[in-house]
N, CA and C atoms as an extended XYZ file, in Angstrom:
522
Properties=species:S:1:pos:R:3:atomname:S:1:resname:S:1:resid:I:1 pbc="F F F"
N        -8.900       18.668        6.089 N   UNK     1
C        -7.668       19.127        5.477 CA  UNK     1
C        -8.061       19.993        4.278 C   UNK     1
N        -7.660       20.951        4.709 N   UNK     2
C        -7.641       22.255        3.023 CA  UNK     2
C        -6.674       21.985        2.142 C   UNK     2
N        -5.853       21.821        1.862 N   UNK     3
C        -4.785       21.774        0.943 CA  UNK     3
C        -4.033       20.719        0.385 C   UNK     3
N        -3.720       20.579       -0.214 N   UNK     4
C        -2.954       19.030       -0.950 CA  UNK     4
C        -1.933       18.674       -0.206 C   UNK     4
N        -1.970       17.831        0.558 N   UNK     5
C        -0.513       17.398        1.283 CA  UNK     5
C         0.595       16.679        0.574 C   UNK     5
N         0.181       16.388       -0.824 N   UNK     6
C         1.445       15.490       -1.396 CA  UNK     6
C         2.647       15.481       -1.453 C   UNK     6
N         2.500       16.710       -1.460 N   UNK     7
C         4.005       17.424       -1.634 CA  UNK     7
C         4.869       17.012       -0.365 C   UNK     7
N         4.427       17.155        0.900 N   UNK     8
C         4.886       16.553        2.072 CA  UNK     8
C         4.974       15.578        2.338 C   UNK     8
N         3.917       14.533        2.201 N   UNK     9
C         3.933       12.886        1.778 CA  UNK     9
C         5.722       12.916        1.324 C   UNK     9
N         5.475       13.563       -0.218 N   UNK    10
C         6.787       13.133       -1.031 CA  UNK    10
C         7.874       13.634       -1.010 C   UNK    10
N         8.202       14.373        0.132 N   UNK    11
C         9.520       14.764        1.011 CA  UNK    11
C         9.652       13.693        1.995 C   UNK    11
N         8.947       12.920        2.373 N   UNK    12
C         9.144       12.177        3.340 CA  UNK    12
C         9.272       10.593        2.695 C   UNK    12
N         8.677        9.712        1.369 N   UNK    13
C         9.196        8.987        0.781 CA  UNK    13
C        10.613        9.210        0.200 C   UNK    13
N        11.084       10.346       -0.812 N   UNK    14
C        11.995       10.689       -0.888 CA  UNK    14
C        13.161       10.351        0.160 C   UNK    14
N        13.040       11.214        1.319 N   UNK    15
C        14.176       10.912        2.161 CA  UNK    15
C        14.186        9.538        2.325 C   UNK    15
N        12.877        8.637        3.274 N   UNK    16
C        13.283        7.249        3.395 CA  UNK    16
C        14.069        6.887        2.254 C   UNK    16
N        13.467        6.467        1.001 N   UNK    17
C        14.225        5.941       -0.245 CA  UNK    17
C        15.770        6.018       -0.141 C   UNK    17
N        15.988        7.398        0.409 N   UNK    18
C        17.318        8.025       -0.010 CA  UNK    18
C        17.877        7.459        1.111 C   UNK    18
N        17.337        7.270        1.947 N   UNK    19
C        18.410        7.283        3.509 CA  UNK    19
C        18.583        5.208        2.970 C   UNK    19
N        17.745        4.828        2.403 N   UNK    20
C        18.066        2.923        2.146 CA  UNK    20
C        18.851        2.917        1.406 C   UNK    20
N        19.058        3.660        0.142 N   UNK    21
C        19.957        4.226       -0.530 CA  UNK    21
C        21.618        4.062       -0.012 C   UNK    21
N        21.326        5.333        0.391 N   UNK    22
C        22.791        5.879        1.262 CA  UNK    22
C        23.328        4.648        2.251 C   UNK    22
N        22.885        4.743        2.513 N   UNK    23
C        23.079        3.354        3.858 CA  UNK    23
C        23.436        1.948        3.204 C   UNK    23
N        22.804        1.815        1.758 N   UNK    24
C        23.692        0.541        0.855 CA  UNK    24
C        22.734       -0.759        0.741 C   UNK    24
N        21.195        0.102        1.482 N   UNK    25
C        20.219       -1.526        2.175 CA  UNK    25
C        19.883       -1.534        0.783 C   UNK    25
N        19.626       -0.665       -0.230 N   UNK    26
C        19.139       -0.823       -1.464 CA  UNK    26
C        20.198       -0.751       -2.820 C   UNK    26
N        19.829       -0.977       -3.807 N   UNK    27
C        21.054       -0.386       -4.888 CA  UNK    27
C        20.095        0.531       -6.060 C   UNK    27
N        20.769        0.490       -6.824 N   UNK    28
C        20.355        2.358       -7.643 CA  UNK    28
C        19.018        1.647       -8.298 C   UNK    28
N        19.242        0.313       -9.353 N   UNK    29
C        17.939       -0.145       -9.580 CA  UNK    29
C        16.552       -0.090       -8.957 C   UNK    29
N        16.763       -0.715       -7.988 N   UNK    30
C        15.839       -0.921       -6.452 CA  UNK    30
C        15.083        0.331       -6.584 C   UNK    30
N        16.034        1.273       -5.894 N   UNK    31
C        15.809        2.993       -5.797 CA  UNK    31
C        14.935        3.609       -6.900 C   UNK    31
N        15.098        2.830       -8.146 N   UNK    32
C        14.215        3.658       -9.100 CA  UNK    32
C        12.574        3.094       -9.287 C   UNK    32
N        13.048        1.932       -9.179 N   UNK    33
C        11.566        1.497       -8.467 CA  UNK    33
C        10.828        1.861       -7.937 C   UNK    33
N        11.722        2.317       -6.414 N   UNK    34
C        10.471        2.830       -5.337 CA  UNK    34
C        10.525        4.094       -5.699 C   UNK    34
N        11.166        4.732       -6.416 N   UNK    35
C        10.923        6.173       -6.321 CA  UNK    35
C         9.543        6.401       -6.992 C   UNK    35
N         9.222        7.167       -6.411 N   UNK    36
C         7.363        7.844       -6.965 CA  UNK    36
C         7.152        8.627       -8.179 C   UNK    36
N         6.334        8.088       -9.033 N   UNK    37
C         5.849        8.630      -10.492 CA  UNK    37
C         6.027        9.921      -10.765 C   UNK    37
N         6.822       10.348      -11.660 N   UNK    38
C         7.278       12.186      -11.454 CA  UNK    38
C         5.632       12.818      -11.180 C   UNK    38
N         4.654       12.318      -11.725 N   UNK    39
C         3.406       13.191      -11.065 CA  UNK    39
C         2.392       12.817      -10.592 C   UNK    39
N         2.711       12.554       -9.013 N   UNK    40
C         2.311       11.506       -8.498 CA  UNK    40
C         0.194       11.724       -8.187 C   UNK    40
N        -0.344       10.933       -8.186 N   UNK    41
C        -1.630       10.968       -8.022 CA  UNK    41
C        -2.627       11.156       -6.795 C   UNK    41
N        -2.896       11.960       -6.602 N   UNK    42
C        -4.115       12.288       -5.416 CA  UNK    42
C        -4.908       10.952       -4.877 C   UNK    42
N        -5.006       10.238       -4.071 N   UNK    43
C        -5.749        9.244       -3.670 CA  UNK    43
C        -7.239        9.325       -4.037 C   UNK    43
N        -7.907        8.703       -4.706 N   UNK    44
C        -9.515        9.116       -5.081 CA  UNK    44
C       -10.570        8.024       -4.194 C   UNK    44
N       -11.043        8.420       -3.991 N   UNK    45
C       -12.403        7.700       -2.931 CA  UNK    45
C       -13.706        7.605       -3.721 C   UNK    45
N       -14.151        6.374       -3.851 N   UNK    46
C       -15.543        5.791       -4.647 CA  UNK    46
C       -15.776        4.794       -3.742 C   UNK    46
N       -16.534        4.381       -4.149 N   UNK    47
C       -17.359        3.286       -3.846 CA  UNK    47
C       -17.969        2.180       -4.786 C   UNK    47
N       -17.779        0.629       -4.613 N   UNK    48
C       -18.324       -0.355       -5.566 CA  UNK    48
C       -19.702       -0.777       -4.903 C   UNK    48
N       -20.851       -1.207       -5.415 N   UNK    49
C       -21.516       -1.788       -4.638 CA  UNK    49
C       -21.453       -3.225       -4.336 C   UNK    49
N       -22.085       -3.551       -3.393 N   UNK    50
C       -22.026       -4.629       -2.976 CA  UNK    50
C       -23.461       -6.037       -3.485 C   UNK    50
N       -22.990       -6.118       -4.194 N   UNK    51
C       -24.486       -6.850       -5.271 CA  UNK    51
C       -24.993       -7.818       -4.160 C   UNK    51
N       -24.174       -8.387       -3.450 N   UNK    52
C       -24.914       -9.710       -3.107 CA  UNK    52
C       -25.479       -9.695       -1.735 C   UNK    52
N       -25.528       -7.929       -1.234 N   UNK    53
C       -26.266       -7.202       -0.091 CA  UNK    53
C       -28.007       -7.129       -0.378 C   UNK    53
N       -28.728       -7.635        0.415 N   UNK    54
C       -30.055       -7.072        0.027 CA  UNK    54
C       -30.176       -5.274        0.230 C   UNK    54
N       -31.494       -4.761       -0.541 N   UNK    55
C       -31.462       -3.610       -0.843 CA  UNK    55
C       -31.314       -2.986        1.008 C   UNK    55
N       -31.255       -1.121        1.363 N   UNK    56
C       -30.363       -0.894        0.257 CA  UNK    56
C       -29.130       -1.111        0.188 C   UNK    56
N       -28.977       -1.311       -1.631 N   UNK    57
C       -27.381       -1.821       -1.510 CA  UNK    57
C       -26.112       -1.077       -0.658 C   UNK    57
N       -25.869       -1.518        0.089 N   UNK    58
C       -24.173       -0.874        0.231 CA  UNK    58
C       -23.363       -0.537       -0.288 C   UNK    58
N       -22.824        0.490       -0.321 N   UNK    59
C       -21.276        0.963       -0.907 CA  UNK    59
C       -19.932        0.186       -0.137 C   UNK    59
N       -19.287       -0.849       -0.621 N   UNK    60
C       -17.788       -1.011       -0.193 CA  UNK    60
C       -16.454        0.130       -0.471 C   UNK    60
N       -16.834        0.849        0.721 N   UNK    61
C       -15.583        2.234        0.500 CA  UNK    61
C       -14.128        1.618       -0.509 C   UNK    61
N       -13.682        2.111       -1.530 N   UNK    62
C       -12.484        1.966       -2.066 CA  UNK    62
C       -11.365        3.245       -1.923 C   UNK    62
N       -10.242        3.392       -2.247 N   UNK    63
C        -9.346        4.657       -2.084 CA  UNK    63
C        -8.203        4.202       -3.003 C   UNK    63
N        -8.313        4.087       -3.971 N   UNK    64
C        -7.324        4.017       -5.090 CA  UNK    64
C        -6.467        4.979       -4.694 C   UNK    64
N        -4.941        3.738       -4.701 N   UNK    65
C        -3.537        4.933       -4.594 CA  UNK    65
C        -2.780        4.360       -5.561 C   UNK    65
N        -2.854        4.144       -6.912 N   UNK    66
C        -2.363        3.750       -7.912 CA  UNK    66
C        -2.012        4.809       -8.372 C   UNK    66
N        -0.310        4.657       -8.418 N   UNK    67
C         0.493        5.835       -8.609 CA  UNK    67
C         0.703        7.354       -7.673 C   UNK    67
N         0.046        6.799       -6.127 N   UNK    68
C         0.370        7.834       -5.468 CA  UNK    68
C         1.704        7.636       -4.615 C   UNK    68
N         2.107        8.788       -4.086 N   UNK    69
C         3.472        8.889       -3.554 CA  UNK    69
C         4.240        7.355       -2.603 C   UNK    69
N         3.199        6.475       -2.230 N   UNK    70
C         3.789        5.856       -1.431 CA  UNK    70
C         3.387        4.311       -2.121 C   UNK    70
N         2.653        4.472       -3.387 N   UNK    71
C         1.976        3.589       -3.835 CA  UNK    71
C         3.655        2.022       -3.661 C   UNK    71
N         4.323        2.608       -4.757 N   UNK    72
C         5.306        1.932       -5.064 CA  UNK    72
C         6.211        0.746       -3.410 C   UNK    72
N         6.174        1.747       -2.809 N   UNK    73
C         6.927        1.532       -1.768 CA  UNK    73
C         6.119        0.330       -0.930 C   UNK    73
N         4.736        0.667       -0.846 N   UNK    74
C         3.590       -0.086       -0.348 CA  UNK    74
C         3.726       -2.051       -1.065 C   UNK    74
N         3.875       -1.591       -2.525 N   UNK    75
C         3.865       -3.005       -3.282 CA  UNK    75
C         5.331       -3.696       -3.107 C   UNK    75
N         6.358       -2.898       -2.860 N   UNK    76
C         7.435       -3.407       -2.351 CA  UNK    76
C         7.524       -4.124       -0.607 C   UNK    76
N         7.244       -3.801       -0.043 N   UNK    77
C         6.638       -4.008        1.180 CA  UNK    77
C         5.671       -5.273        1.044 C   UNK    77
N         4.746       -5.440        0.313 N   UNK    78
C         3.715       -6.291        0.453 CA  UNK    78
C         4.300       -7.652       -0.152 C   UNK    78
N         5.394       -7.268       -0.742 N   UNK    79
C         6.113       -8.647       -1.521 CA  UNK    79
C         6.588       -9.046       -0.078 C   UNK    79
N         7.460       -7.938        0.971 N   UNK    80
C         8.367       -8.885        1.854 CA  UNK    80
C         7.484       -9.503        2.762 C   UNK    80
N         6.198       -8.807        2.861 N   UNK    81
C         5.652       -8.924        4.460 CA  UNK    81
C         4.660      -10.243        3.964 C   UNK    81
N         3.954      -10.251        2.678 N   UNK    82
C         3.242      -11.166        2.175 CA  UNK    82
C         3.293      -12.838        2.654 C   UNK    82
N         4.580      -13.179        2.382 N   UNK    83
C         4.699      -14.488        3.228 CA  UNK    83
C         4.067      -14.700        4.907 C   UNK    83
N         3.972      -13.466        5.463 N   UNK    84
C         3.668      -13.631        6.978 CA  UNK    84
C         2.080      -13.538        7.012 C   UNK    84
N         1.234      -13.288        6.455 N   UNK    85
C        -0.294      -13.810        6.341 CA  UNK    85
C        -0.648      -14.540        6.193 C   UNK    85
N        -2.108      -15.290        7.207 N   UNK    86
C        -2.009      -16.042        7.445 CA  UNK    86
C        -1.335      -17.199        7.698 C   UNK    86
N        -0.615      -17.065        9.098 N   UNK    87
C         0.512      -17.555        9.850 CA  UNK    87
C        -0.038      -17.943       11.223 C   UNK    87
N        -1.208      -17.524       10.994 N   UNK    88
C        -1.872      -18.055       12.873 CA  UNK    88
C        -3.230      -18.974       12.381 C   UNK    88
N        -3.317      -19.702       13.421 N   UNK    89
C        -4.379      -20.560       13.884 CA  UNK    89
C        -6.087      -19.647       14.003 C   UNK    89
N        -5.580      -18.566       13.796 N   UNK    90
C        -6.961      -17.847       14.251 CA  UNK    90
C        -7.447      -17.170       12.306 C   UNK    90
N        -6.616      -17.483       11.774 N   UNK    91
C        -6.782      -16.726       10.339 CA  UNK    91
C        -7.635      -17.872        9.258 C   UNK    91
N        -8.929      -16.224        8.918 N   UNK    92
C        -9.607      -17.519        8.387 CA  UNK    92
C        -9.589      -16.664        6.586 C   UNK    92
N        -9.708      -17.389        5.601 N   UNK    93
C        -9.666      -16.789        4.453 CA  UNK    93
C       -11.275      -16.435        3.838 C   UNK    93
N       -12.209      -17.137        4.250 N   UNK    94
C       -13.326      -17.178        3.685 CA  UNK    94
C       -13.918      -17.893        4.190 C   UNK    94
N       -15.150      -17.859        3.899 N   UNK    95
C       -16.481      -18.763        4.233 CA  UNK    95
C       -16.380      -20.047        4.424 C   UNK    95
N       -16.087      -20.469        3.257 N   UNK    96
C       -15.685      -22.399        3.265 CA  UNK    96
C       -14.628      -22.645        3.875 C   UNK    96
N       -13.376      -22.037        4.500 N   UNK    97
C       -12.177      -21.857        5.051 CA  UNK    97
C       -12.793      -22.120        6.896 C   UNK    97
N       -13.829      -21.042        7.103 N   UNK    98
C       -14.366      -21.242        8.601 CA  UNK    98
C       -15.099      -21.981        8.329 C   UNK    98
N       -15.584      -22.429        7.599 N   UNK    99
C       -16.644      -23.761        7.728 CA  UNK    99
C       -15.713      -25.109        7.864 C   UNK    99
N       -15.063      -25.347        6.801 N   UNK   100
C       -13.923      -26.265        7.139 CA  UNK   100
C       -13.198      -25.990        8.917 C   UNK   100
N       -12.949      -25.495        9.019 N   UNK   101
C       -12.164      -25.682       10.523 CA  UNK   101
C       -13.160      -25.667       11.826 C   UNK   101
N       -14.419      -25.258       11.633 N   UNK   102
C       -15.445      -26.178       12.622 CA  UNK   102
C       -16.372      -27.061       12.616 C   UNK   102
N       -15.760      -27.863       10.987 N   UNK   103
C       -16.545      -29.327       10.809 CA  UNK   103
C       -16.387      -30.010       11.900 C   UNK   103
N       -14.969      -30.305       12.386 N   UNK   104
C       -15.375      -31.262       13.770 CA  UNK   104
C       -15.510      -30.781       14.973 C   UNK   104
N       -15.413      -29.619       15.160 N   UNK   105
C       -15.796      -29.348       16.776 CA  UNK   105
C       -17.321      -29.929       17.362 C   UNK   105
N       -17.550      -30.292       18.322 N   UNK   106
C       -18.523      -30.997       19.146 CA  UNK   106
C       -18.353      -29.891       20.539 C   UNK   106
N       -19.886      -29.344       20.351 N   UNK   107
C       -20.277      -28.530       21.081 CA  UNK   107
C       -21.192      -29.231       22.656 C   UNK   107
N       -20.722      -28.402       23.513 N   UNK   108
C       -21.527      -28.814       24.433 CA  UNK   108
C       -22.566      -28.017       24.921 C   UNK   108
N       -23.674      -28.789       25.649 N   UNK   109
C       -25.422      -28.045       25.967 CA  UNK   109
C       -24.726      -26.774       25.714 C   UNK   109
N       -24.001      -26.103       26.234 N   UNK   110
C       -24.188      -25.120       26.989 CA  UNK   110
C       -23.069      -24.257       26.477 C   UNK   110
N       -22.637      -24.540       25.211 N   UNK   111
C       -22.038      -23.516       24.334 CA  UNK   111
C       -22.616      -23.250       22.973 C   UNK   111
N       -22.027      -22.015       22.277 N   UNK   112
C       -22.924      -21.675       21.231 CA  UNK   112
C       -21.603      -21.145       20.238 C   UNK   112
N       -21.833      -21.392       18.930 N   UNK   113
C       -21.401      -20.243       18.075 CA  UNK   113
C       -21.821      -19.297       17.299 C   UNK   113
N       -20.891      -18.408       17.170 N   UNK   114
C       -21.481      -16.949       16.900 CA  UNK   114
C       -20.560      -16.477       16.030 C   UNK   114
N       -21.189      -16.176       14.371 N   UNK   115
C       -20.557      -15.694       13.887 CA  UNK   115
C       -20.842      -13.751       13.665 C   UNK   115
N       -19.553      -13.191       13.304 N   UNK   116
C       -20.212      -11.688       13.641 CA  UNK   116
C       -19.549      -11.500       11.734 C   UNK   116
N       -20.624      -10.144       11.126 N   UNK   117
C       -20.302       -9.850        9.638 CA  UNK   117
C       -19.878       -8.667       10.338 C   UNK   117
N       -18.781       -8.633        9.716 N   UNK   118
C       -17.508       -7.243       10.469 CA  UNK   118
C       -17.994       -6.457        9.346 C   UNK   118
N       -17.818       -5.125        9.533 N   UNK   119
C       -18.022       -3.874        8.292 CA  UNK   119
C       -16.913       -2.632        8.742 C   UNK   119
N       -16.759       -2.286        7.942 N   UNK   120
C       -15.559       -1.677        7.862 CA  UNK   120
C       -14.816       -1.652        8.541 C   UNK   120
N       -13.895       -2.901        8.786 N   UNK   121
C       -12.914       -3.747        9.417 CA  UNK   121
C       -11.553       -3.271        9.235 C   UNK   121
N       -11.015       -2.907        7.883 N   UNK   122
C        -9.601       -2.426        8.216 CA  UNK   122
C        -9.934       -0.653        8.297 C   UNK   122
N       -10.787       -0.022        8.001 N   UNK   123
C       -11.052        1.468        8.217 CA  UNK   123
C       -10.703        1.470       10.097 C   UNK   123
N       -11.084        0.780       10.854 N   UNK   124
C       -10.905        0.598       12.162 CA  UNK   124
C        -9.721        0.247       12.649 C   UNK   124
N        -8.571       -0.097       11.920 N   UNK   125
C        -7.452       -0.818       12.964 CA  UNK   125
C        -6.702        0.526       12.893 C   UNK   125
N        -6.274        0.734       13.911 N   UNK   126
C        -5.137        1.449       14.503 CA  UNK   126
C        -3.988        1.622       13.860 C   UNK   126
N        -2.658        2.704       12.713 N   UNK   127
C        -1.896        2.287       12.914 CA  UNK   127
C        -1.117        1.918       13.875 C   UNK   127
N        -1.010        2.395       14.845 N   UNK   128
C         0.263        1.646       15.752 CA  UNK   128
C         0.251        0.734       15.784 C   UNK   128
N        -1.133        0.010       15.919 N   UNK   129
C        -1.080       -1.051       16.933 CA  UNK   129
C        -1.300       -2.672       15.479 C   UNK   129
N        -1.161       -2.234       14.227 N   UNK   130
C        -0.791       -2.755       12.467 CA  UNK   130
C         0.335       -2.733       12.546 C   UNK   130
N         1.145       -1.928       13.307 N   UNK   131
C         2.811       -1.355       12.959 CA  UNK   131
C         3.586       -2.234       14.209 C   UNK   131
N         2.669       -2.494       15.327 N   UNK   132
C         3.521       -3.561       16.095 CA  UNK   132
C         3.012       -5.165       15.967 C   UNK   132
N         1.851       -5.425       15.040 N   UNK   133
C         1.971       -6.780       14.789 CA  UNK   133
C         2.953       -6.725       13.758 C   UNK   133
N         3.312       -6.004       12.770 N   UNK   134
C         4.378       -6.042       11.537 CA  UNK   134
C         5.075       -6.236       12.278 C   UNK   134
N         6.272       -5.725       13.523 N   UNK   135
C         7.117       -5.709       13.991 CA  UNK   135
C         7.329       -7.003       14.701 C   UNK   135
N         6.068       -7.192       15.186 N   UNK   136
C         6.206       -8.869       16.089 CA  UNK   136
C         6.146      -10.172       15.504 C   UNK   136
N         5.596      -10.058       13.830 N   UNK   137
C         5.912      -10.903       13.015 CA  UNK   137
C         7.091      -10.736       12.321 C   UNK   137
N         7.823      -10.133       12.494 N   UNK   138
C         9.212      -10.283       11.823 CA  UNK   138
C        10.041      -10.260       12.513 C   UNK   138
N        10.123      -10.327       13.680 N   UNK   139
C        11.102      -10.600       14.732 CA  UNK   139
C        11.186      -12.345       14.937 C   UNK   139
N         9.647      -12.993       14.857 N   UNK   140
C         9.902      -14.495       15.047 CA  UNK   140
C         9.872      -15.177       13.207 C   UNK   140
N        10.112      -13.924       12.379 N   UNK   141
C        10.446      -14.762       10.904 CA  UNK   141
C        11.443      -15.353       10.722 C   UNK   141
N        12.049      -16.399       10.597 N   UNK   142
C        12.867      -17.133        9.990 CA  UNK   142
C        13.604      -16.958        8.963 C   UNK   142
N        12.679      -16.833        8.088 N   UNK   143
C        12.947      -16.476        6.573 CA  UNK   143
C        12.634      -15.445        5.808 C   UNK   143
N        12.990      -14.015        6.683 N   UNK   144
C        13.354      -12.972        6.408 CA  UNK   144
C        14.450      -12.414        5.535 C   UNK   144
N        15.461      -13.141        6.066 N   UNK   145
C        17.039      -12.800        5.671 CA  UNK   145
C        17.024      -13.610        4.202 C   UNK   145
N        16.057      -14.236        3.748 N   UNK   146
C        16.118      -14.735        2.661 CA  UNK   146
C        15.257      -13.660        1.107 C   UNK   146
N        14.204      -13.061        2.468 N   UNK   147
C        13.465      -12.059        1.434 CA  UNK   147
C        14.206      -10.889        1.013 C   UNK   147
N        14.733      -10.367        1.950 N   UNK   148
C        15.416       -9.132        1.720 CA  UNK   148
C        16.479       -8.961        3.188 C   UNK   148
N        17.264       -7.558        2.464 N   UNK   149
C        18.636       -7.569        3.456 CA  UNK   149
C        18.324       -6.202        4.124 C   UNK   149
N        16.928       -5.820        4.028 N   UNK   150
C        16.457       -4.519        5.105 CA  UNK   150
C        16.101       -4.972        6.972 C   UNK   150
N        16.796       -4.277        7.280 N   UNK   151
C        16.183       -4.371        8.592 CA  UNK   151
C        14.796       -4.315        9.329 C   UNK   151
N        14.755       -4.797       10.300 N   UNK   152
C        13.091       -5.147       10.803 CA  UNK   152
C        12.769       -3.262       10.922 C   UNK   152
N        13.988       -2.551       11.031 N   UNK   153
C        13.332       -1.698       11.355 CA  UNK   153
C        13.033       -0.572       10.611 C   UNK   153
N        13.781       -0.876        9.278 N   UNK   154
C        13.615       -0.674        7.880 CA  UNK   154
C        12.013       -0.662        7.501 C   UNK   154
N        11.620       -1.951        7.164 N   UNK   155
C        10.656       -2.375        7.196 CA  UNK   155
C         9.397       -1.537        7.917 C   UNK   155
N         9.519       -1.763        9.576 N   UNK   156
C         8.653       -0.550        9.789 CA  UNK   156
C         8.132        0.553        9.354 C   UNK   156
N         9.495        0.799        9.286 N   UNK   157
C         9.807        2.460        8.652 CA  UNK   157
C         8.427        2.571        7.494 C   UNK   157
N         8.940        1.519        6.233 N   UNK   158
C         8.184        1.672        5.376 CA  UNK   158
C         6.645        1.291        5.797 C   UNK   158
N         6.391        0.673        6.129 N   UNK   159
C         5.335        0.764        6.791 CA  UNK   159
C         4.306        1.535        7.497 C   UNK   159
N         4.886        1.823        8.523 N   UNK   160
C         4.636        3.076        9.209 CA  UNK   160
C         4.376        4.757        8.134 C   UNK   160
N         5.811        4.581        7.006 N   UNK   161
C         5.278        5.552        6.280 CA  UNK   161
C         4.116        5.596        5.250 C   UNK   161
N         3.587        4.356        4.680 N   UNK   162
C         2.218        3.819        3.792 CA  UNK   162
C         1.285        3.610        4.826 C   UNK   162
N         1.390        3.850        6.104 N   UNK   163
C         0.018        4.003        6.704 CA  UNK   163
C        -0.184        5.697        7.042 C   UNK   163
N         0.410        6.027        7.657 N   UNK   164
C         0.757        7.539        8.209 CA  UNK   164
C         0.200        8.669        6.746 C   UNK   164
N         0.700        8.040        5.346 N   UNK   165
C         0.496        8.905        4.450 CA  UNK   165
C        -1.048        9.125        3.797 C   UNK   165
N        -1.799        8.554        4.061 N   UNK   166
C        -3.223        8.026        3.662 CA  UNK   166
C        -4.244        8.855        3.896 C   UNK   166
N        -5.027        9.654        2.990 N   UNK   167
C        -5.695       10.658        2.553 CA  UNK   167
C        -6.098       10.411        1.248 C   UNK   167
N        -7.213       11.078        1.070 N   UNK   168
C        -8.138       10.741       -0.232 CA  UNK   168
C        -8.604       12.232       -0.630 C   UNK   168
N        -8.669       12.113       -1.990 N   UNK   169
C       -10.404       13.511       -2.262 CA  UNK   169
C       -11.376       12.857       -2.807 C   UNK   169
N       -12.055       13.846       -1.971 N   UNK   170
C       -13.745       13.537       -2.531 CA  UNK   170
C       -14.786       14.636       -2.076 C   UNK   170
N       -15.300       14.709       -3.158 N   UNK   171
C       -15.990       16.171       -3.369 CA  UNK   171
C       -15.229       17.514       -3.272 C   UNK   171
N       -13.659       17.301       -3.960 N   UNK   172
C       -12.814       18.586       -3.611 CA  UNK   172
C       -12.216       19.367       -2.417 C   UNK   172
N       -12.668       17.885       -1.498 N   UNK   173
C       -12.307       18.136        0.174 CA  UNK   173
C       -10.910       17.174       -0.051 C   UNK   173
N       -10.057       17.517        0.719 N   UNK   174
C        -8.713       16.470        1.123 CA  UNK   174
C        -9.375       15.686        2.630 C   UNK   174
């Protein structure tokens, strides 16, 4: 990408905002919230290292969007959807988390476990296919209608638009 896309990003938060707006799913407070920082920020790409990697050390890719066009909308979102993580049997939080849940399994001759160190794990997921587990966890939520009065497909929306918008600079490249 040659050129700064923000500007397009923030025709397209804009309208969503406006269309939740108009439609009454939000009220004017709300609205000023999500609306985006009058000058909104370029996504920047660094890297932290990873200390507790033997040499050489690794870089853990970062992409700071603090204060970019969709930043706001993203942390609004993460409040509703937040309750639905870790919600399955297969979700593990950490180390002592999978260690705890195969203290008692009893293995037989002729099985094994295998753990795998994933690396750049969410750089790999798909949106669509992020945008229809969102969708399939909030269809069997319960206690949705308690978080907020947006629709599942609301929700998407925003969603779909904080993944779709995602671009960084680095080295003066977009």
């Amino acid at each position: 990408m040659s050129c700064n896309p923000t500007s397009g990003f923030l025709k397209k938060a804009v309208k969503l905002i406006g269309d939740l707006f108009a439609r009454q799913t939000i009220k004017s407070d709300l609205k000023r919230k999500l609306e985006t920082p009058s000058e909104p920020t370029v996504p920047a790409f660094y890297g932290l290292p990873k200390v507790h990697k033997p040499e050489p050390m690794p870089l853990r890719p970062i992409v700071s969007c603090i204060r970019f066009v969709t930043y706001n909308l993203a942390t609004f979102a993460a409040r509703i959807l937040g309750p639905l993580v870790g919600r399955s049997i297969h979700h593990v939080r950490n180390t002592k988390d999978f260690v705890e849940k195969i203290k008692g399994i009893q293995l037989l001759d002729t099985e094994t476990i295998t753990s795998f160190d994933v690396t750049a794990f969410f750089t790999s997921i798909l949106a669509e296919a992020a945008l229809q587990v969102v969708k399939d966890k909030l269809l069997h939520d319960s206690t949705l209608e308690k978080r907020t009065n947006l629709s599942i497909k609301q929700l998407v929306d925003i969603a779909d638009l904080c993944l779709s918008t995602m671009y960084f600079l680095y080295g003066g490249v977009f």
